[in-house]
N, C-alpha and C positions, 0 to 999 in steps of 0.2 A: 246464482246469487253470490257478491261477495260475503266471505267471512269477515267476522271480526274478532280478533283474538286480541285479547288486553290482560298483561299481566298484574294482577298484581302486588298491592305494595301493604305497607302498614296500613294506611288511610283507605286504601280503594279494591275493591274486589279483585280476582281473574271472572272474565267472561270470555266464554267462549258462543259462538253462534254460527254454526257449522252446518246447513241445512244439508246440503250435499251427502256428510257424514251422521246427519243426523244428532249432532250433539248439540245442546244448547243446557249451558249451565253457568250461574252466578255465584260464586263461591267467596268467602275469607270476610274479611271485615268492610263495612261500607260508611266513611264517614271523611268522604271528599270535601274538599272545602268549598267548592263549586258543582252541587248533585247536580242542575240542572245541566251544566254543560259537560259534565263527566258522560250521563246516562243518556245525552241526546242521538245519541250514534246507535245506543239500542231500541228506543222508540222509533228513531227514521227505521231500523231495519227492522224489526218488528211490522212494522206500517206495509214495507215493500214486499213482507214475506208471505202477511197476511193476506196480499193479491193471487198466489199461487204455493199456497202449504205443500208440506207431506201430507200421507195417508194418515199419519198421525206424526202428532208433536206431543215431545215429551219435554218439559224443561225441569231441570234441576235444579233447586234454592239451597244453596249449601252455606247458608250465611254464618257467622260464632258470633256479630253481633252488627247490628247496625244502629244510626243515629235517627232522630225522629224527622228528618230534611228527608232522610232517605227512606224512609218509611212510607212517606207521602211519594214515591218517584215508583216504588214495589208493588203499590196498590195501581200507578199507573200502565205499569209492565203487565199486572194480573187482569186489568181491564180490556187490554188489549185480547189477550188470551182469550177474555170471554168474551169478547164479539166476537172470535173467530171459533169459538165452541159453538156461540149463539149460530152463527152463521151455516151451523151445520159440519164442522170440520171435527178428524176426532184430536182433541185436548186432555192433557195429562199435566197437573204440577204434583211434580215429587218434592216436598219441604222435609228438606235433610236436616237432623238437629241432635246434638251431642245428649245423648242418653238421660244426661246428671243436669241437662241445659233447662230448667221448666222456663222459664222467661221466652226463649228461643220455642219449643213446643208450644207456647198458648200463642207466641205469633202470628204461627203457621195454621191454628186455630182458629184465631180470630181473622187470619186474612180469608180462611178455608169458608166462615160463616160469611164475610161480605161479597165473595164468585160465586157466584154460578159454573163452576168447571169443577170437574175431576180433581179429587185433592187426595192425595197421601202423603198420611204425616210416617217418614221412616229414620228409626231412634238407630245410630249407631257411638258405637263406643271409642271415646276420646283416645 
């Protein structure tokens, strides 16, 4: 499977989606001025990955803050995840979030209450 590596900037996350190496993580600030065509290249590859996983999939949410456009695109990415949990695969979301962040922590809460998948929330310091 190709990777996708997207650096990023003020407005837009780094993703990475490395099945190969097993990394897959969205990290920094997400508040694109176009979510849907920004995050389209991670739901197609999500979609293609989800025909032949790893033994397990872990993705990382390392977000400091996102917009409420993008909110709505994170619960689409987590749904993903849980059809492929559903599906029988094994599924991990790690929700990274800055120790002092609570806004950031009830996210990862609240997204953690509407999956069905594997959730941990892991507090690290700014």
């Amino acid at each position: 499977m190709e990777t996708i590596k997207i650096q990023g900037t003020e407005d837009t996350p780094k993703i990475i989606l490395d099945a190969d190496n097993e990394i897959m993580e969205i990290a920094g600030r997400s508040l694109p001025e176009d979510v849907a065509s920004f995050y389209e290249p991670v739901l197609t590859w999500l979609s293609e990955y989800e025909k032949n996983p790893n033994k397990k999939t872990v993705v990382n949410f390392k977000l400091t803050y996102f917009n409420t456009a993008s909110s709505k695109i994170l619960l689409d990415i987590l749904m993903k995840l849980e059809e492929m949990y559903e599906n029988g695969n094994d599924v991990l979301i790690r929700w990274h979030y800055p120790e002092d962040d609570e806004d950031m922590e009830e996210a990862g809460e609240e997204y953690s209450d509407i999956v069905d998948v594997p959730f941990e929330q892991v507090a690290y310091s700014g």
